[in-house]
C-alpha positions in Angstrom: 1.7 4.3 26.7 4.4 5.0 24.4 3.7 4.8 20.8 6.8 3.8 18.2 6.8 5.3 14.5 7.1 3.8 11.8 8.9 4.8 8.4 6.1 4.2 6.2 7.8 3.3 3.4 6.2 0.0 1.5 4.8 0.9 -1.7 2.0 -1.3 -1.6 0.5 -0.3 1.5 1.4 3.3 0.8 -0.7 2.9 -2.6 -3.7 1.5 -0.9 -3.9 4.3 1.3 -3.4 7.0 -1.1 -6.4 5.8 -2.9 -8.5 5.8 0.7 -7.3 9.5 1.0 -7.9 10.5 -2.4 -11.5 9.6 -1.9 -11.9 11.2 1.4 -10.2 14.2 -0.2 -13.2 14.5 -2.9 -15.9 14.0 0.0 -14.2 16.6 1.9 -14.5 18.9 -1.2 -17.8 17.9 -2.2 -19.8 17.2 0.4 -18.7 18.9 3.3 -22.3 20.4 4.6 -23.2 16.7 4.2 -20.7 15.3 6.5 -21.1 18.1 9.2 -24.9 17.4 8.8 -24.4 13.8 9.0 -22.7 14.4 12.0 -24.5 16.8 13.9 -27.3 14.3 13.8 -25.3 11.2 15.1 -24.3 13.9 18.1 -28.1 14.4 18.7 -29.1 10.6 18.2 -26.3 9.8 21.3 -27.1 12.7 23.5 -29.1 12.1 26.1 -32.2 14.3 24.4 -31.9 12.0 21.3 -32.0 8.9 23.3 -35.0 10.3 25.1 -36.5 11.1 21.8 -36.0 7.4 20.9 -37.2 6.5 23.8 -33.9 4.4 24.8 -33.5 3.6 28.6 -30.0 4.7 30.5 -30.0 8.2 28.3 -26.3 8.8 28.9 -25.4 5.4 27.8 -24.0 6.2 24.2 -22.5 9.3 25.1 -21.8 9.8 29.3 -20.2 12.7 29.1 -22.2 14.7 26.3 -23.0 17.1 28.9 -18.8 18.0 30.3 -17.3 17.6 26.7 -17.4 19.9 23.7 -19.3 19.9 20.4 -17.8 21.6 17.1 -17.9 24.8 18.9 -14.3 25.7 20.3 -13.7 24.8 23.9 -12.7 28.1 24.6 -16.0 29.0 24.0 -17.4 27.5 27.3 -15.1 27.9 30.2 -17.5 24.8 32.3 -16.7 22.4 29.4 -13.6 20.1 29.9 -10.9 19.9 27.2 -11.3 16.4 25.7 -7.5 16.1 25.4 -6.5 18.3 28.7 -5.5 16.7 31.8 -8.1 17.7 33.9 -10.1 15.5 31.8 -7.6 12.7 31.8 -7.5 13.1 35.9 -10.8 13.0 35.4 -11.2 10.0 34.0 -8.2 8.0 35.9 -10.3 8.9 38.7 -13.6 7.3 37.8 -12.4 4.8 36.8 -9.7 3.4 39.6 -13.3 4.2 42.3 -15.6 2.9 40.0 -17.6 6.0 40.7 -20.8 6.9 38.6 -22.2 10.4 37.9 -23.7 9.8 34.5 -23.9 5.8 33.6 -21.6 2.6 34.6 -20.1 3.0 30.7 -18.5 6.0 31.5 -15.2 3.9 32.6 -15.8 0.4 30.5 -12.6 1.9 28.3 -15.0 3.3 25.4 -14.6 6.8 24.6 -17.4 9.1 26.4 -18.2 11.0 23.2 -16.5 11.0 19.7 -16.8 13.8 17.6 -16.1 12.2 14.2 -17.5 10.6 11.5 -16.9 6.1 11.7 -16.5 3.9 8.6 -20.8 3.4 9.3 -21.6 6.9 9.2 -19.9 7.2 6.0 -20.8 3.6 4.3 -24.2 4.2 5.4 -24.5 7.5 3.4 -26.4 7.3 0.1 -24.6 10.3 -1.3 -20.9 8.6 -0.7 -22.5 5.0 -1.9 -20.0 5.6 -5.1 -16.6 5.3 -3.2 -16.6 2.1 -1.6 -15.0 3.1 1.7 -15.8 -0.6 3.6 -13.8 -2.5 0.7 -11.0 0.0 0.8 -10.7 0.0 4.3 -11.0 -3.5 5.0 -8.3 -4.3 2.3 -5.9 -2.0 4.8 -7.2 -3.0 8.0 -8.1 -7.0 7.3 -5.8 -7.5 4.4 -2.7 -5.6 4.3 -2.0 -5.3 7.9 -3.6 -8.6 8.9 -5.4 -6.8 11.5 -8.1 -9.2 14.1 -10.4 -6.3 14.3 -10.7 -2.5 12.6 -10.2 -0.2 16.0 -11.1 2.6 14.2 -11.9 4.5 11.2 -12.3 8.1 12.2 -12.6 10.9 9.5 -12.5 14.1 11.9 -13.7 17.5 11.0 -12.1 20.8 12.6 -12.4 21.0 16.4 -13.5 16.9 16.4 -11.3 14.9 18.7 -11.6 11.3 20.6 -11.1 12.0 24.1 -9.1 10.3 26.8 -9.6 6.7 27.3 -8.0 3.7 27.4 -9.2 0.7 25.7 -8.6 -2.0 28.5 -11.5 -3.7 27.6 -10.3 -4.2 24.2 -6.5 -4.6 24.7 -3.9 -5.9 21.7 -0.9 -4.1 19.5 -2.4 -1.6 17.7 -0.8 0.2 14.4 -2.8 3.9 14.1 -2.4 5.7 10.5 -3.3 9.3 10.5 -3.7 11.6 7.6 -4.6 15.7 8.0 -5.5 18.4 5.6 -3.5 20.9 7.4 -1.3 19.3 9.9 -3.0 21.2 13.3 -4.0 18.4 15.4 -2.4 15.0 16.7 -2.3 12.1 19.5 -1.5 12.2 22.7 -0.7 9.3 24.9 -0.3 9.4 28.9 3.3 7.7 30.1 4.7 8.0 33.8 2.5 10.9 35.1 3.4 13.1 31.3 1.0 13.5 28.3 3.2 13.1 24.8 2.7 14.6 22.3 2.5 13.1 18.9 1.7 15.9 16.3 0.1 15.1 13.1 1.9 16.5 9.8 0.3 18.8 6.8 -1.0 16.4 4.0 1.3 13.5 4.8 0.4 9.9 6.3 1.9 9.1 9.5 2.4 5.5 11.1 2.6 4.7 14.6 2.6 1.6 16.9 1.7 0.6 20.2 0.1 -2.0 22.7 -3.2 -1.4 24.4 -2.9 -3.1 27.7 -5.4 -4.9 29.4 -7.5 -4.0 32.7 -10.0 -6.7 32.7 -7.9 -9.7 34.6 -6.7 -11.3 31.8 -3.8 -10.7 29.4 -3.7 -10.4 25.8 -4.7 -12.7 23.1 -1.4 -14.4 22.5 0.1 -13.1 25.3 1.3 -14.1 28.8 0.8 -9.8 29.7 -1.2 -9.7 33.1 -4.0 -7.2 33.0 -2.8 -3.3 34.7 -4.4 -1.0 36.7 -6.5 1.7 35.5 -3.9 4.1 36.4 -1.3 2.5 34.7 -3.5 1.8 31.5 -3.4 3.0 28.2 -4.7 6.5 28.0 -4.6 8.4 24.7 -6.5 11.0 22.6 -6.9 12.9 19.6 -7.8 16.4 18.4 -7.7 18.3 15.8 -8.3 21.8 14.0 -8.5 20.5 10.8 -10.0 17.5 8.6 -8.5 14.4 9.7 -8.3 10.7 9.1 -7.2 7.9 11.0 -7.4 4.2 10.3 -6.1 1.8 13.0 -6.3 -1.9 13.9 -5.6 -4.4 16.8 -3.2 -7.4 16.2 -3.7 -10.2 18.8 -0.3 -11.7 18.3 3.0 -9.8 18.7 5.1 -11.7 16.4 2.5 -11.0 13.5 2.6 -7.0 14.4 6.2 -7.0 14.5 6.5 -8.6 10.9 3.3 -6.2 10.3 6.1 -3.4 11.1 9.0 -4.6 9.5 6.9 -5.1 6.4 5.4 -1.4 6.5 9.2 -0.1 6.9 10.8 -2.0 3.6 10.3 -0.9 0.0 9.1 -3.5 -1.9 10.5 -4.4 -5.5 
């Protein structure tokens, strides 16, 4: 998957934003401890032990690959650990998922990441102590309103050494528009094109816009779209990491002519 930038340069949308950030900004500075404990939790409450705790059936369901796949800690620090954003992971996964082959739970290749280590627009909204900043409104009025997105893909806020790893989204395919912020520019996407990972870094305290189509692998094209469905191989593979705070906000557009007017809009400075 290639991914097209964008020159973010509409005033509106660029205001709307800023005032998301901002507020992240002060939770960041305010309640870090919170978030990392908020966080820490949501890990346990997927992981297999947490599940088994809750006495949930399939324990690897919400998280297949809790086991293979990092925490906070640095990946350097456990040599059996896969890196979430490393080919061997991404092999990995291309793998399981052309065979079909299970070693944790079927979900491990439905095109849902395996684990996340972030925080989502819930976590957050669902805080008492971050009641005060509104984040749903805010982010709805980018994702819904401004960029007349069909669904919110994601709302990440990532702490230092949190990532997304490889997948692929087939089972949820449409043109997607990704917004990224960082506090400290050290992380970034990375998509798979052609048998090469690329590269797309992240800057220090600046938003960046990027583009893209998340094809489908469930025998049907597109919403609004005569696209057949690919193979796993040739899917959509991207990830994120970072060793820093960072935010992304992203939605799907079901119809191309809408994104591409979404674009153009997002590249002109209004009057």
């Amino acid at each position: 998957m290639l991914m097209r930038n964008i020159e973010f340069k509409n005033r509106e949308l660029i205001e709307l934003v800023n005032d998301l950030k901002n507020d992240i900004n002060s939770i960041i500075e305010n309640h870090s401890e919170h978030l990392l404990d908020v966080l820490e939790k949501k890990i346990f409450k997927n992981s297999p032990d947490g599940r088994r705790a809750d006495n949930k059936e399939s324990v690897y369901k919400t998280s297949p690959h809790y086991d293979i796949l990092p925490g906070l800690e640095c990946i350097k620090e456990n040599s059996n650990l896969y890196d979430p954003c490393g080919r061997d992971y991404l092999e990995y996964m291309i793998n399981l998922s052309e065979n079909k082959i299970i070693t944790y739970d079927e979900s491990e290749w439905c095109g849902w990441p395996n684990k996340e280590l972030f925080l989502n627009l819930t976590d957050l909204s669902g805080s008492q102590q971050l009641k005060e900043y509104n984040l749903k409104e805010k982010a709805d009025k980018i994702t819904y309103g401004w960029l007349n997105g069909n669904s919110r893909a994601l709302f990440g806020l990532y702490p230092p050494n949190g990532y997304i790893p490889w997948h692929n989204n087939g089972n949820a395919p449409g043109y997607n528009i990704l917004m990224h912020y960082s506090w400290g520019g050290d992380g970034g996407f990375h998509s798979y094109h052609n048998g090469e990972i690329i590269d797309y870094p992240d800057k220090d305290n600046e938003w960046i816009a990027r583009a893209g189509r998340f094809e489908s692998t469930e025998g049907t094209g597109m919403v609004g779209d005569d696209t057949i469905s690919v193979s796993q191989k040739d899917a959509s593979w991207h990830c994120a990491d970072t060793k820093c705070w960072r935010l992304t906000v992203s939605t799907i557009i079901n119809n191309k002519d809408i994104w591409e007017d979404v674009i153009e809009e997002m590249e002109s400075v209004d009057l």
